[in-house]
C-alpha positions as CSV (number, residue, x, y, z in Angstrom):
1,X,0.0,0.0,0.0
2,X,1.5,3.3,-0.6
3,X,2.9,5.1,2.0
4,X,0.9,7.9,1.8
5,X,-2.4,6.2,1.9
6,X,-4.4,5.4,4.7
7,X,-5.9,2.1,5.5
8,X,-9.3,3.7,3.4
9,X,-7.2,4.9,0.3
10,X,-7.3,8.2,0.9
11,X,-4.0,10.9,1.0
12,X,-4.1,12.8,4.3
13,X,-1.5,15.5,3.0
14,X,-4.3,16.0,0.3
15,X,-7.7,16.3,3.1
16,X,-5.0,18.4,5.5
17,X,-4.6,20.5,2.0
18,X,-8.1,21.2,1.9
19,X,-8.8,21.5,5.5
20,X,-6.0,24.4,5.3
21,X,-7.8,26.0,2.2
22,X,-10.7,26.3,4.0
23,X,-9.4,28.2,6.6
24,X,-8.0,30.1,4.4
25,X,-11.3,30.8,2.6
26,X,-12.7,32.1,6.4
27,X,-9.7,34.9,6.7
28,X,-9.6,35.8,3.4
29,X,-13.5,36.3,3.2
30,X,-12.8,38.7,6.6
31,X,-9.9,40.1,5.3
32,X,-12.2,41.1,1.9
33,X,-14.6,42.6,3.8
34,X,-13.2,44.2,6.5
35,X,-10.2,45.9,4.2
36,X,-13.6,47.6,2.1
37,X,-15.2,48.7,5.2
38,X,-12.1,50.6,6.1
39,X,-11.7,51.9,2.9
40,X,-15.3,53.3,3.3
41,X,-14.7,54.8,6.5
42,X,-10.9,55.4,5.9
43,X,-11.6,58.0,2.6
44,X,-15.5,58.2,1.9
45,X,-14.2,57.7,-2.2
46,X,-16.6,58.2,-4.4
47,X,-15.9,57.5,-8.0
48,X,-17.1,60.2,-10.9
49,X,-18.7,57.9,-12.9
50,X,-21.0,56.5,-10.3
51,X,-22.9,59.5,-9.4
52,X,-23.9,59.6,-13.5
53,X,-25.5,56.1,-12.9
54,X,-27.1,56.9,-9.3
55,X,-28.5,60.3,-10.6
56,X,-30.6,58.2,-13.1
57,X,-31.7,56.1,-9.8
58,X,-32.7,59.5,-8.4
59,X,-34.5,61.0,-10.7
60,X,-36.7,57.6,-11.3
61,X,-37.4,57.2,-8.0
62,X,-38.5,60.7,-8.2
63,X,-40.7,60.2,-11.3
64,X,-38.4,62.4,-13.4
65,X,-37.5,59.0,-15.8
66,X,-34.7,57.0,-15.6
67,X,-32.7,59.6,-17.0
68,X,-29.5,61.7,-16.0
69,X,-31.6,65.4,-16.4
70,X,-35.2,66.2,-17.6
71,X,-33.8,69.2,-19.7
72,X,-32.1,66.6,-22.3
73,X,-35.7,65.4,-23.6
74,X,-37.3,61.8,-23.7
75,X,-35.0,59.8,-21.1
76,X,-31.8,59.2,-22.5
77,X,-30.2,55.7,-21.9
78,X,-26.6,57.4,-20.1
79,X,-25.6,54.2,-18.0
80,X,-23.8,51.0,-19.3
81,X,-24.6,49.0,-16.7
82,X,-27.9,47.9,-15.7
83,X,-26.5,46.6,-12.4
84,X,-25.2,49.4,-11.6
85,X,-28.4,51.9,-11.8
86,X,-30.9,49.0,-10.3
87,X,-28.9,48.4,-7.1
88,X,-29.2,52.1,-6.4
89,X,-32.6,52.7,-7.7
90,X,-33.6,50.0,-5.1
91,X,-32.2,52.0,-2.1
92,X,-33.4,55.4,-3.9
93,X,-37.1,54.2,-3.7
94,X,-37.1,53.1,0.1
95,X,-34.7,55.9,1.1
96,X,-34.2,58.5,-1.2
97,X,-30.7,59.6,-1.3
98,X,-29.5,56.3,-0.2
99,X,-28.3,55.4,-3.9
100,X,-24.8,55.3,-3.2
101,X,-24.4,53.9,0.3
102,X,-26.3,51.1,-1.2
103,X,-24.1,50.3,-3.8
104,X,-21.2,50.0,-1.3
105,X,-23.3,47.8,1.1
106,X,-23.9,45.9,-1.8
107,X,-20.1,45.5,-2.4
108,X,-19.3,43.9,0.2
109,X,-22.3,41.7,-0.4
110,X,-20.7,41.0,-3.8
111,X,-17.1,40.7,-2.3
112,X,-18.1,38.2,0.3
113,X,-19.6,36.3,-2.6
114,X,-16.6,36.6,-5.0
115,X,-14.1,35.1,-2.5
116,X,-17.1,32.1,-1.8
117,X,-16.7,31.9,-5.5
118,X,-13.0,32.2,-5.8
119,X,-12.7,29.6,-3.3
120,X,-15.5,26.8,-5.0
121,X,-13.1,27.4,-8.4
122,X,-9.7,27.1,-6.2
123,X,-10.6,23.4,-4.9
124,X,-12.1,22.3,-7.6
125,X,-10.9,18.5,-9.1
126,X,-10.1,20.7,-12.7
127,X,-8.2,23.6,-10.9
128,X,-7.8,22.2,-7.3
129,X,-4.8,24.7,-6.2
130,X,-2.5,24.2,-3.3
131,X,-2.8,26.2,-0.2
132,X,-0.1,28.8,-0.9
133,X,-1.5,29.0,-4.4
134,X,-4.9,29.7,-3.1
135,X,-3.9,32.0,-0.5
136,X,-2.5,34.1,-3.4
137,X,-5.7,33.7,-5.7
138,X,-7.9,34.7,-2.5
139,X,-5.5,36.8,-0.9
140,X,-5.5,39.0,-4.8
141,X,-9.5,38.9,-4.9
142,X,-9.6,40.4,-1.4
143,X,-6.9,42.9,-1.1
144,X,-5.5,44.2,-4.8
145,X,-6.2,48.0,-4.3
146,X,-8.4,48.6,-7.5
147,X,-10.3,45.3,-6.5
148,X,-11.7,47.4,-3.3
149,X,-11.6,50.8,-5.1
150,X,-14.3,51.2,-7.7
151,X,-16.6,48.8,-5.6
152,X,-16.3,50.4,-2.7
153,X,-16.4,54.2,-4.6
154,X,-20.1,53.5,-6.2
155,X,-19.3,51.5,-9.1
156,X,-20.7,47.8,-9.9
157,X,-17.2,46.3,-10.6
158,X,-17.3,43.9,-8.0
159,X,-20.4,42.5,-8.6
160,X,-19.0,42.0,-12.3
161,X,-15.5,40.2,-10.8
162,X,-18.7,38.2,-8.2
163,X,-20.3,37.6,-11.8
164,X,-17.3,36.5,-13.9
165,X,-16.3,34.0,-11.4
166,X,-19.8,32.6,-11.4
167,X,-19.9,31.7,-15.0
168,X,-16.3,30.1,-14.8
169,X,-17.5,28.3,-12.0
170,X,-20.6,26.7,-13.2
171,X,-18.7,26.0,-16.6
172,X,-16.1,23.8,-14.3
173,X,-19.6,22.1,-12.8
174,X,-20.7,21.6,-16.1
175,X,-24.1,22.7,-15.0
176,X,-26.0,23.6,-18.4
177,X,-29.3,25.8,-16.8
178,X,-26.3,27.9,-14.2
179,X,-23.9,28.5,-17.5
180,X,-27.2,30.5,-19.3
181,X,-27.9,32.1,-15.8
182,X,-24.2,33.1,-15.9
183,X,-24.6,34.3,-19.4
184,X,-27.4,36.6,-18.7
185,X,-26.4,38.3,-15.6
186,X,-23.2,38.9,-17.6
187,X,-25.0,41.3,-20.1
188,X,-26.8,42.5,-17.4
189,X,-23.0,43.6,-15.7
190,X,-21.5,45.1,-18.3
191,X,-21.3,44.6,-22.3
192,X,-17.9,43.2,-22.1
193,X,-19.5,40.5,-20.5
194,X,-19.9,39.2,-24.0
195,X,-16.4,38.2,-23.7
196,X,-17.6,35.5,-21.0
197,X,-20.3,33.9,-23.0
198,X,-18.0,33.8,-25.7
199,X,-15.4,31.7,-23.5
200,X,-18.4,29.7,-22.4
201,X,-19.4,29.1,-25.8
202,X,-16.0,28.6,-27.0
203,X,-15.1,25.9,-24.3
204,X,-18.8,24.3,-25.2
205,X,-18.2,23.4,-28.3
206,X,-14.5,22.4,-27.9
207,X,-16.0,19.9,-25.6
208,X,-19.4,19.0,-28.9
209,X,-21.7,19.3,-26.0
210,X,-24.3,20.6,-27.9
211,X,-27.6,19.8,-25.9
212,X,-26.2,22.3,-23.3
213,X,-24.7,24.4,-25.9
214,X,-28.6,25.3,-26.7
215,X,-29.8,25.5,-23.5
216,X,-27.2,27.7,-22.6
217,X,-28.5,30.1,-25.1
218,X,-32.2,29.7,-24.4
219,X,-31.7,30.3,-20.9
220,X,-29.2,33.4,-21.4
221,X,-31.8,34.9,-23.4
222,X,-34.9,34.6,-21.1
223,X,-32.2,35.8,-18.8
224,X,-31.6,39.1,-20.3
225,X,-35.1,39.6,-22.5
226,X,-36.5,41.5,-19.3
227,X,-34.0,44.4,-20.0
228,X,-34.2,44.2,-23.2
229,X,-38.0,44.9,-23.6
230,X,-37.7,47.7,-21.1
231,X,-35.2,49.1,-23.4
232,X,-36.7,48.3,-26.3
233,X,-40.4,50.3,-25.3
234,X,-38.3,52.7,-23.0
235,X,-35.3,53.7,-24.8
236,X,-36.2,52.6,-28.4
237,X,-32.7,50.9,-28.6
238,X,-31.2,48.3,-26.2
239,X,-27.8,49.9,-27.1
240,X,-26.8,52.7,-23.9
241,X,-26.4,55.7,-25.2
242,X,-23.4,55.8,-23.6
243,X,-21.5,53.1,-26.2
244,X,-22.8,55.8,-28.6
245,X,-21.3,58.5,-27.4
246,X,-17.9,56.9,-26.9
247,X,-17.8,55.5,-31.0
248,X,-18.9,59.3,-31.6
249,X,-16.5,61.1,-29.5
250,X,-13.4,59.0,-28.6
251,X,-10.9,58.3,-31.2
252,X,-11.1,54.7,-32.7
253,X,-8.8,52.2,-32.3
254,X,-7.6,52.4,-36.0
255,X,-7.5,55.9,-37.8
256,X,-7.8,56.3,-41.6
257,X,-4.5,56.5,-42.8
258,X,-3.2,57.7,-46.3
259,X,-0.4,54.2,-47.0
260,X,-0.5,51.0,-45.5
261,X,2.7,52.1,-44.3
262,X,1.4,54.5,-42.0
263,X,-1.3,52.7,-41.5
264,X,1.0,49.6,-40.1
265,X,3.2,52.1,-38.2
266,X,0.3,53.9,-36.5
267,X,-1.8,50.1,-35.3
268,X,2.0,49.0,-34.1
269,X,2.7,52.1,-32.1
270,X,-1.0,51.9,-30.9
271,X,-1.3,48.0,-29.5
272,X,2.5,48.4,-28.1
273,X,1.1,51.1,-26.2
274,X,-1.7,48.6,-25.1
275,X,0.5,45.9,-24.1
276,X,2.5,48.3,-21.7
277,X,-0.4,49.7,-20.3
278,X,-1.4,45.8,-20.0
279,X,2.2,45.1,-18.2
280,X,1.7,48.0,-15.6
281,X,-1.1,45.7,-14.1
282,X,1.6,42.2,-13.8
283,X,2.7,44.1,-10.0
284,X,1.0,46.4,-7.8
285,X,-0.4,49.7,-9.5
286,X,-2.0,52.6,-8.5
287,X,-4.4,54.1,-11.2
288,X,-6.5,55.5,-8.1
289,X,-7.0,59.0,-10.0
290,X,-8.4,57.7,-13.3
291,X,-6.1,59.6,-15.5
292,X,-2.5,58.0,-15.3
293,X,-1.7,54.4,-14.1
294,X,1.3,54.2,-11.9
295,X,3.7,51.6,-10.8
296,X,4.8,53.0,-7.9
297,X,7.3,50.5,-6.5
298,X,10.3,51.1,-8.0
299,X,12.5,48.7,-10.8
300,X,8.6,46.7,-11.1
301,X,10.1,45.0,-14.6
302,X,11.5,42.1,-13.1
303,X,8.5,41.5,-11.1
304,X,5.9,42.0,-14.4
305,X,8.0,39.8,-16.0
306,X,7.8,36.9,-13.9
307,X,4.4,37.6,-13.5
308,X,3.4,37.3,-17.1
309,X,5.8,34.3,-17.2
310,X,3.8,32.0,-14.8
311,X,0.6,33.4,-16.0
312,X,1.5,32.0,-19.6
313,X,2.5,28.9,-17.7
314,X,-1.0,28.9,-15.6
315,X,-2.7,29.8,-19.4
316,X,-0.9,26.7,-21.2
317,X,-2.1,24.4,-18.3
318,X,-6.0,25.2,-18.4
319,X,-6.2,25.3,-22.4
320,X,-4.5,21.8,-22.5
321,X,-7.7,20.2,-19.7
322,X,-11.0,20.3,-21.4
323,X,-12.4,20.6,-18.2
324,X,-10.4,24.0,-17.3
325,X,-10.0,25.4,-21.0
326,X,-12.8,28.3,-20.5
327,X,-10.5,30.1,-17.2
328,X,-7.6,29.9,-20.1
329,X,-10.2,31.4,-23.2
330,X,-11.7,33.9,-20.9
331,X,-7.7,35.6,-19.8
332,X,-6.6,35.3,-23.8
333,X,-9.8,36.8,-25.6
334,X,-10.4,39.3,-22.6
335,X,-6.5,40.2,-23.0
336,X,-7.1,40.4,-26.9
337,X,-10.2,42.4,-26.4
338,X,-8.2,45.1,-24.8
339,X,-5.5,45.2,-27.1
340,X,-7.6,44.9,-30.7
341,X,-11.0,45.9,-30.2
342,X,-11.8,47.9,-27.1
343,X,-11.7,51.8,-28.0
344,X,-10.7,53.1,-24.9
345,X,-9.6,50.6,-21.9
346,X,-11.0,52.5,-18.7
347,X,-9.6,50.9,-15.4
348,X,-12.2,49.4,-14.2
349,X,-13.0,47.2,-17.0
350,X,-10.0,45.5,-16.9
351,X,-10.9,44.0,-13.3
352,X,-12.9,41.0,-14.0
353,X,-10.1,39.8,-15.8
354,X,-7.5,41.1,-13.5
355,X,-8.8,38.2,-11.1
356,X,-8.6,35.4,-13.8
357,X,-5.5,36.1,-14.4
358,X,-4.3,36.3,-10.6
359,X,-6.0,32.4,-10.6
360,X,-3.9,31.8,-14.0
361,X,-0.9,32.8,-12.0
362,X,-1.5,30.9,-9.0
363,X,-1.9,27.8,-11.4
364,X,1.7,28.5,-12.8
365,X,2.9,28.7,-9.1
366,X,1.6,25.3,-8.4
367,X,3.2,24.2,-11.8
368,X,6.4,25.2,-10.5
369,X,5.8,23.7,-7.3
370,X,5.4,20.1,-9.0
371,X,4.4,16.9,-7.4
372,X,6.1,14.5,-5.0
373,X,9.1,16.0,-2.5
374,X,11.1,18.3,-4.2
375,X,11.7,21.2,-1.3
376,X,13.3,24.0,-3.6
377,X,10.6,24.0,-5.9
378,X,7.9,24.4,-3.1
379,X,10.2,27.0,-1.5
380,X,10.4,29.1,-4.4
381,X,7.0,28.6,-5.4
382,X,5.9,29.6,-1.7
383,X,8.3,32.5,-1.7
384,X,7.3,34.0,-4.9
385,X,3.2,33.5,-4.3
386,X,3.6,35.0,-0.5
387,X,5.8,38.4,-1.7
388,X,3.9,39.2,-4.5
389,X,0.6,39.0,-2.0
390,X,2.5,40.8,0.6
391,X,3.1,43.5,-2.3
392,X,-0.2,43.9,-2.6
393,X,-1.0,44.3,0.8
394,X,1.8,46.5,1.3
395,X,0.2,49.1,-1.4
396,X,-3.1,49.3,0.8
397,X,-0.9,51.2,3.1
398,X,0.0,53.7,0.8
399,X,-2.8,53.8,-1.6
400,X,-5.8,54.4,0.8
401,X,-4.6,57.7,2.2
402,X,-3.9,58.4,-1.7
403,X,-7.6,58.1,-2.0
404,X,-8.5,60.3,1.1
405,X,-6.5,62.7,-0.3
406,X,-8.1,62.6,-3.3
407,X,-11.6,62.6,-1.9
408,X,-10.9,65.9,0.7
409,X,-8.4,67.9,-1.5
410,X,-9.9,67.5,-5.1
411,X,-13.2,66.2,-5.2
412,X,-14.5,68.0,-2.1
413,X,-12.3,71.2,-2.4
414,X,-12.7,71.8,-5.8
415,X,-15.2,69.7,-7.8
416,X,-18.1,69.7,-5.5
417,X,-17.9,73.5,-5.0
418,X,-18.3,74.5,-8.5
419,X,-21.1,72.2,-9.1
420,X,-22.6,74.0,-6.2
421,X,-21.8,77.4,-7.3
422,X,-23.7,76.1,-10.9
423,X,-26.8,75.5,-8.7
424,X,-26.9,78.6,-7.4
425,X,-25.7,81.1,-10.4
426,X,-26.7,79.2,-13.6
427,X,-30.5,79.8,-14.2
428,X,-32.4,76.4,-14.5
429,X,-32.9,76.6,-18.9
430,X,-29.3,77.3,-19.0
431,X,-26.8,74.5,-20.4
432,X,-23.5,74.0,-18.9
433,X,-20.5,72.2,-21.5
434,X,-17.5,70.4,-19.1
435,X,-16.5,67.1,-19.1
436,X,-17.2,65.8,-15.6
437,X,-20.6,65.3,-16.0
438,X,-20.6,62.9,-12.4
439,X,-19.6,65.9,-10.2
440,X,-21.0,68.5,-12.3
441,X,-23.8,67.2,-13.3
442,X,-24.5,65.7,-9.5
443,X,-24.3,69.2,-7.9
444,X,-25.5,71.7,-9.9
445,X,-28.7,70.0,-11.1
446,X,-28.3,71.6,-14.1
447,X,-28.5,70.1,-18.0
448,X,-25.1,69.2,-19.1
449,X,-23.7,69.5,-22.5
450,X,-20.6,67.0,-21.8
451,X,-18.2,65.3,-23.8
452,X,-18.5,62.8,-25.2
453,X,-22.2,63.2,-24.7
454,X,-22.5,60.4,-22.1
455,X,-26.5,61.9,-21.6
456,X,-26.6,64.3,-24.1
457,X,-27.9,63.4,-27.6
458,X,-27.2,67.2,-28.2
459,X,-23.6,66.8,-27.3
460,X,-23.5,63.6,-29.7
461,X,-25.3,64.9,-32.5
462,X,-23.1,68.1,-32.9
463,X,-19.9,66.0,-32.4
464,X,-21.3,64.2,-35.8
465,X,-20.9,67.5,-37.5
466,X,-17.1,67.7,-36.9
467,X,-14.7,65.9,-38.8
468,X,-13.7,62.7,-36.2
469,X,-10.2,63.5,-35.5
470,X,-11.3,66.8,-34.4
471,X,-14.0,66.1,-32.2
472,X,-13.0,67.3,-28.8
473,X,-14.9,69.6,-25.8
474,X,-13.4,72.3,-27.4
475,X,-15.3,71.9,-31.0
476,X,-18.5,70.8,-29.0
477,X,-18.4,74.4,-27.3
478,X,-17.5,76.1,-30.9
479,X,-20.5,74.1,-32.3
480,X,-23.2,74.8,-29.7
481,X,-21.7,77.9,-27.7
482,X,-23.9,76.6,-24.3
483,X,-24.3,79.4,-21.9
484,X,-22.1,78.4,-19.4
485,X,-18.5,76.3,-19.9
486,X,-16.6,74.4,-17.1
487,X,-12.8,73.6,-18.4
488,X,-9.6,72.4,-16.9
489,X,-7.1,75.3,-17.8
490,X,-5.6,72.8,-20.6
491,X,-8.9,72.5,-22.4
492,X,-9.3,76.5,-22.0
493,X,-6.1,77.2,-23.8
494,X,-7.2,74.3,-26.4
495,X,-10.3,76.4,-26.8
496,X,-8.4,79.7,-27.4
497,X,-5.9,78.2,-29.4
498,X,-8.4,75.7,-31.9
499,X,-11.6,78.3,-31.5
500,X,-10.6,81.9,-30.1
501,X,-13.9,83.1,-32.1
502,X,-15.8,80.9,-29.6
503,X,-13.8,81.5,-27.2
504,X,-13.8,85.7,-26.9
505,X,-17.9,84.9,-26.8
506,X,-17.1,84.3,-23.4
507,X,-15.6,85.6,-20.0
508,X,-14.2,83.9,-16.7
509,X,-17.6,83.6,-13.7
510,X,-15.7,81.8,-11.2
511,X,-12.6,79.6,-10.6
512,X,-11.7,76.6,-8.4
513,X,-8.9,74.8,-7.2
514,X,-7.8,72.2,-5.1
515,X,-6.3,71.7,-2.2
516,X,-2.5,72.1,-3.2
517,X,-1.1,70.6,-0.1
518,X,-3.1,67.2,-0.9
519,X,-2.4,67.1,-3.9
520,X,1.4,67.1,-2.9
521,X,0.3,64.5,-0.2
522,X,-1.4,62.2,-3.1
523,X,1.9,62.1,-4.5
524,X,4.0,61.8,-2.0
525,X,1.9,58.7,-0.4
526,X,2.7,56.7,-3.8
527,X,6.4,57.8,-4.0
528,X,5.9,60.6,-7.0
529,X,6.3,63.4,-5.9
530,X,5.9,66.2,-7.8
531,X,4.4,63.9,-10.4
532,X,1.2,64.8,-12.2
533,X,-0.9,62.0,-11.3
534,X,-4.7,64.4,-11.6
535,X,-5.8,66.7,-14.4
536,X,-8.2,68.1,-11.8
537,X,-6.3,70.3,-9.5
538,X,-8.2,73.5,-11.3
539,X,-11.2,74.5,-12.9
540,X,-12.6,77.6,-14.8
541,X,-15.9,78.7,-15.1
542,X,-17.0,80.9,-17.8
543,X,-20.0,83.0,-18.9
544,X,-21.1,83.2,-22.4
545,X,-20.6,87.8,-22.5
546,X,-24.8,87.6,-23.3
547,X,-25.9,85.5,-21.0
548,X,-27.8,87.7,-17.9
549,X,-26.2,87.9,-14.8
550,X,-28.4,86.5,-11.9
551,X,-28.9,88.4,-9.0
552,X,-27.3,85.9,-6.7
553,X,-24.3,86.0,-9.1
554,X,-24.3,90.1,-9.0
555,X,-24.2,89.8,-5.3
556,X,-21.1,87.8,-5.5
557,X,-19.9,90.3,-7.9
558,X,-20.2,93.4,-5.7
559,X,-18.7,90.9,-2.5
560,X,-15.7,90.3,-4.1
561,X,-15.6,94.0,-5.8
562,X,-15.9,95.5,-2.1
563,X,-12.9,92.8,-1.3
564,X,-11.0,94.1,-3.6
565,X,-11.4,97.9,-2.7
């Protein structure tokens, strides 16, 4: 009998190994939670983007339409997500104003149930990862800093990662009805989620099993139809109008080019500039302000490196197992979604498959590992799975004070301000063009004319009339010449400079700023000093020269004239 049998046949190292991964599961679930409470109460973050989606909540729950603002017309379609407008359209109609608290209580909801999830896939007969390798997989899911971020700042990222993992997990059960379920609620997440029911799909028929290949699809659709109607009679188009705005607005991914030449030159330059931006996520990054992504540990190369090395080896393993081939699809075609077809790769799209790949890695660390007694390999395989966790912990100590810096000295020192300041100068018919519509848009109550037209068909429409390479905030405002403008100092000297006719039609209301010590602070908690990490430290607003001044705007005027005398 062999050694390491027991008198019923079965390997005690192996029950030990999964006694230890479920105490790890237990921590790991705490850790998850608790380290997204603190976050809450540690910097009160909330994410721009979020208070576009919850605004809609408001204003249904209010009766104005599930729509950003009344003034744009029939209810305009400006979220991506249905998740993330029903969760806070729930707590909107038993509390009003509740919206985004119950988005974040609904986080850790989703995080508790994404580290359940994690943990189902990690001891699973086709994955069935070691206990250093799953504490790495877990220990990722509950404490990478963007993980706990955009969850935990309004956003419905983590119940997209909670969603992800589902899918992959009832694909490893081979459970036919749960795959559709998984299917639908991953439209209903997000429209990359079509990258999961492609894997899905992908793995299905690698394995011929068509008999749950079709009810995969039937039960997907009766899944999603809901929304879809609702769209359909509510909308007219199940398409957001936000995926409109973005093809109207942002540049595409290829530009027209005169040669082939160029043309080969200019995709080249473009997907190498993808694949770095990939790399910066292979080690602990801080893309906290939405504008730049940063490593900020010093000489990260070597660590990417390795990284990317044993998720290739993690990759190579699960497409080789028909029974693990969909974790393997899902990390390649989400990869070559970002670097061939996605216009514009915001952060918090990439997080779903950020996790996948963190289980691709801790397969490669188990690969290295090996069977039977070989001590280095286990050492090495420990030591590299624990420091690159303890990395990622480590940043937590850095990167939440970033965030309550940004929070106090930006958002609430400069951004919330002027969007107050617009409620109380900007008459109720007028039109305000910026591009923070979340802040903006939140605060003021006032129509917005942003760019790229996220709510605005107006925005969109007169972006049409511009040639695309010049479609930019600045043409929108030379197009429409709104009432009122909101512009970073960069996109006021773009105005001048592109426009000046435009941009003599107006003259400076009001001007904010943030808090300049912060801002230092944000740098200096991420090692970058002196580093432009936010394009929002000022803003300017402006008054179109015919536009009446209100009397609560006068008021100001002669307070600030009696200052100055």
């Amino acid at each position: 009998m062999n050694m390491n049998m027991d008198q019923k046949g079965n390997d005690p190292s192996h029950a030990s190994g999964k006694d230890v991964r479920r105490l790890l599961f237990f921590w790991f679930l705490l850790l998850a939670v608790g380290a997204r409470i603190a976050f809450w109460a540690m910097t009160d973050r909330i994410w721009e983007d979020s208070l576009i989606t919850v605004r809609h909540a408001e204003n249904a729950a209010r009766g104005l339409g599930l729509t950003h603002h009344p003034g744009h017309g029939q209810p305009v379609h400006g979220f991506t997500s249905p998740v993330s407008v029903l969760i806070p359209l729930l707590g909107e109609l038993i509390v009003p104003g509740s919206g985004i608290d119950v988005v974040r209580v609904s986080s850790l909801l989703a995080a508790a149930l994404t580290i359940w999830l994690g943990y189902r896939i990690a001891v699973h007969p086709a994955v069935d990862l070691s206990p250093i390798a799953t504490a790495f997989f877990l220990g990722y899911l509950a404490l990478e800093f963007h993980q706990i971020l955009y969850g935990m700042a309004g956003m419905e990222t983590q119940w997209i990662v909670a969603i992800t993992l589902f899918g992959l997990w009832q694909c490893l059960q081979r459970r036919s009805v749960g795959l559709g379920i998984a299917c639908g609620l991953a439209l209903w997440g997000r429209p990359d989620g079509i990258i999961l029911i492609l894997a899905i799909f992908v793995s299905l028929v690698w394995q011929r099993r068509w008999r749950a290949l079709a009810i995969v699809f039937l039960v997907a659709a009766l899944t999603f139809a809901p929304w879809v109607l609702f769209t359909e009679i509510y909308y007219g188009s199940v398409v957001p109008h936000t995926v409109v705005a973005k093809k109207t607005g942002l540049l595409r991914l290829f530009q027209d080019q005169p040669t082939w030449a160029a043309w080969a030159e200019c995709w080249a330059a473009e997907i190498a500039r993808r694949a770095n931006f990939l790399r910066l996520w292979f080690s602990p990054v801080y893309g906290g302000t939405g504008c730049v992504a940063v490593n900020f540990i010093r000489g990260a190369r070597p660590l990417q490196v390795v990284y990317f090395l044993l998720v290739c080896v993690g990759l190579w393993r699960t497409l080789r197992r028909d029974d693990a081939r969909v974790i393997g699809v899902f990390g390649a075609g989400f990869a070559a979604y970002v670097l061939f077809v996605l216009p514009y790769p915001f952060y918090w799209y990439l997080m779903p498959w950020l996790g996948v790949v963190a289980l691709l890695f801790a397969l490669g660390i188990d690969r290295i590992r090996g069977e039977g007694r070989r001590p280095l390999r286990k050492y090495a395989a420990g030591a590299l799975a624990v420091g690159y966790l303890a990395l990622y912990a480590f940043a937590l100590t850095r990167t939440f004070p970033a965030e309550r810096h940004i929070q106090i000295g930006i958002e609430n020192a400069c951004r919330v301000p002027l969007g107050r300041w617009l409620d109380e100068h900007v008459a109720p018919n007028d039109w305000v063009a910026c591009e923070c519509l979340g802040y903006f848009g939140w605060y003021s109550n006032r129509a917005i004319l942003d760019f790229p037209g996220l709510c605005s068909p107006r925005s969109v429409a007169a972006l049409r009339q511009v040639p695309e390479g010049e479609r930019s905030l600045a043409a929108l405002v030379d197009r429409e010449r709104p009432e009122w403008l909101a512009l970073r100092p960069s996109e006021l000297k773009h105005l001048r400079q592109k426009y000046p006719g435009a941009a003599s039609l107006y003259v400076e209301a009001a001007r904010f700023q943030a808090d300049p010590e912060r801002v230092k602070k944000l740098g200096q908690c991420v090692w970058l000093d002196g580093f432009d990490l936010t394009i929002d430290e000022e803003f300017i607003v402006l008054r179109r020269r015919d536009v009446p001044i209100t009397t609560d705007a006068f008021t100001s005027f002669l307070e600030c004239y009696s200052r100055l005398r």
